[in-house]
Every structure is written in structure tokens, then in C-alpha cells.
N, C-alpha and C positions, 0 to 999 in steps of 0.2 A: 083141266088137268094141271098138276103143281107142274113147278117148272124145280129140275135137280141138274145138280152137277156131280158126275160123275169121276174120279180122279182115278188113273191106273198109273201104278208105277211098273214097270219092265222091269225084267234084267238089262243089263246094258250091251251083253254082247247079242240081243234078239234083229234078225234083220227086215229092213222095211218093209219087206214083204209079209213077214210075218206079224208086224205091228200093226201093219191095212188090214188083214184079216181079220186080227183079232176084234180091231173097231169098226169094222164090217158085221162081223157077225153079231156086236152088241148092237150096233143099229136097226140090224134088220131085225135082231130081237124086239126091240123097242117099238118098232115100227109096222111088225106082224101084231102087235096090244095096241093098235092105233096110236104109238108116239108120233115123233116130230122129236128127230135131232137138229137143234137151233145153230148149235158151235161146235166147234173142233178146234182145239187148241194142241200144238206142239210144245214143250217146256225143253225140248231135246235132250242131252245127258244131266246131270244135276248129280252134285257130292252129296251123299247123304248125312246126317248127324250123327248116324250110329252106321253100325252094320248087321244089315236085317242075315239074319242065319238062315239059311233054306236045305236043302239035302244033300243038293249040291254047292255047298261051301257057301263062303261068306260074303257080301256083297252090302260095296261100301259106294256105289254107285250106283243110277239108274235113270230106266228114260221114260219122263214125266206128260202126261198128255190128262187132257182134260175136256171131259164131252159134258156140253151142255143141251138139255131134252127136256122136253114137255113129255110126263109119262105118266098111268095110274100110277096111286098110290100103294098100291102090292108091288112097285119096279122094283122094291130093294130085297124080298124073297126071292124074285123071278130073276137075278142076278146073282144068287148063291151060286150058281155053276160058275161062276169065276174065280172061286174058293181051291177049285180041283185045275183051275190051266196052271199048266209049266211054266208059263212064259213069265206071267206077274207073279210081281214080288208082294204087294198088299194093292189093294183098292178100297175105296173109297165114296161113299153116296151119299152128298149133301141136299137137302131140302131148303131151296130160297123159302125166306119168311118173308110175309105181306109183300108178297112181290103183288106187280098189278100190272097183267095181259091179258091180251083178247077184248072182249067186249067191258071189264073192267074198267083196263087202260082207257079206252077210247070216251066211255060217260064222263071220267072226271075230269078237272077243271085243268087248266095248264099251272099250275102251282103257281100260279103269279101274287096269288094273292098271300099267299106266306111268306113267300122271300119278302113282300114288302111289308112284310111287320117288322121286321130286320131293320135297326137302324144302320145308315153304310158307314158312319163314322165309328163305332163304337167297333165294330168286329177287326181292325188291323192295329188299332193301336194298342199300346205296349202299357202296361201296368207301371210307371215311372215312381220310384222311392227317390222323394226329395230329401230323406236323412243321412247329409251327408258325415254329420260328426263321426269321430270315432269314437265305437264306442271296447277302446280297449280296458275300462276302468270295469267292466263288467267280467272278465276275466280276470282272479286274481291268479300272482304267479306265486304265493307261498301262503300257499291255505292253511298253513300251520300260525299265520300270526294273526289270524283274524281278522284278516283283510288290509292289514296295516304292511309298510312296505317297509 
């Protein structure tokens, strides 16, 4: 099963009881399709960039949470019903790419063997321009004479 992260964003004035709910009833959704919710992240209130418009009035704030689950691949149909809740303001269903869990995870190698293709000198040091001259002769200040001063 892929592994998705799910992002809701609230109203802001929704209260905790109703925010357990609401990610209550997504998990147990997930988890009647034989999910497996992994994480649960709080983001708590957050200014928005804009302001989402909903019916009732305009909301320039919101409170951010992010559920992370192993789920099929039809999760993101079988979460339309979150389209019609009051509570959120938009949500959100990300698909991890080449992620690697489960029995994946466990066959491959400990990555040791990449990092050490990695030279350790060359990755922190700084690109240094040894030209120090000026070079203000390349800027002329009165383009009208032809270069001449």
C-alpha cells in the first residue's frame, strides 16, 4: 500500500473536540480499507496567504494538521466526502514518490555504499573567485563617446 499524506486545513474557530472527530472518522475510514494511519501532525492556527471564501464569510486563517497513512490507491475517491464537511476549509491528498517500506525497506542495503561515493571534501567547500581586480573599465559611464572618457 502507498504511503499518502493527507493535509486538512480547519476553520479556525472549530473546537478540539470537533477536530478529534473529524480525524477520527478519517482514520477509521482508512482503517475499515485496511489502512494504517502512521502520523498525526498538529500545525495549530497558521495565517493564510490569501483568504479562502466559504458561505460563511472569509477566512484569512486556519488550523493545519496533517495525517500521515498507508492506504489503497482509490483513498483519494473514497475521501470526496470531505468535499461536503463544514468544518474544512480545503484538503489535501499527497502520494509519497519512491518511498521504500515494509518488506521493501527492510531487503535493501543500508545506503552506505552511496554516501561513500560522495567525496567529504568537496561537498562544504565554497566556490572561491580569486579575481580580485576591478573590473570597473567594463562599465562605461558615457556610452555616447564611444568608450572614451
Amino acid at each position: 500500500m502507498p504511503l499518502y499524506d493527507c493535509m486538512l486545513l480547519l476553520k479556525p474557530h472549530v473546537k478540539k473536540e470537533g477536530l478529534i472527530d473529524l480525524v477520527a472518522r478519517v482514520g477509521r475510514h482508512v482503517y475499515s480499507r485496511n489502512g494504517v494511519l502512521t502520523e498525526l501532525k498538529s500545525f495549530g492556527t497558521v495565517q493564510l496567504g490569501y483568504g479562502i471564501r466559504k458561505l460563511s464569510g472569509r477566512y484569512y486563517q486556519g488550523q493545519l494538521m496533517q495525517m500521515t497513512m498507508m492506504a489503497t490507491p482509490n483513498i483519494n475517491k473514497e475521501l470526496q466526502y470531505l468535499n461536503k464537511e463544514d468544518r474544512l476549509l480545503r484538503w489535501l491528498l499527497v502520494k509519497h514518490r519512491d518511498s521504500k517500506y515494509g518488506l521493501e525497506f527492510l531487503n535493501e542495503d543500508d545506503g552506505e555504499l552511496e554516501l561513500s561515493k560522495l567525496s567529504r571534501g568537496n561537498i562544504y567547500e565554497e566556490d572561491i573567485d580569486d579575481d580580485d581586480d576591478d573590473d570597473d573599465d567594463e562599465y562605461d559611464e558615457n556610452p555616447g563617446n564611444g568608450g572614451k572618457l
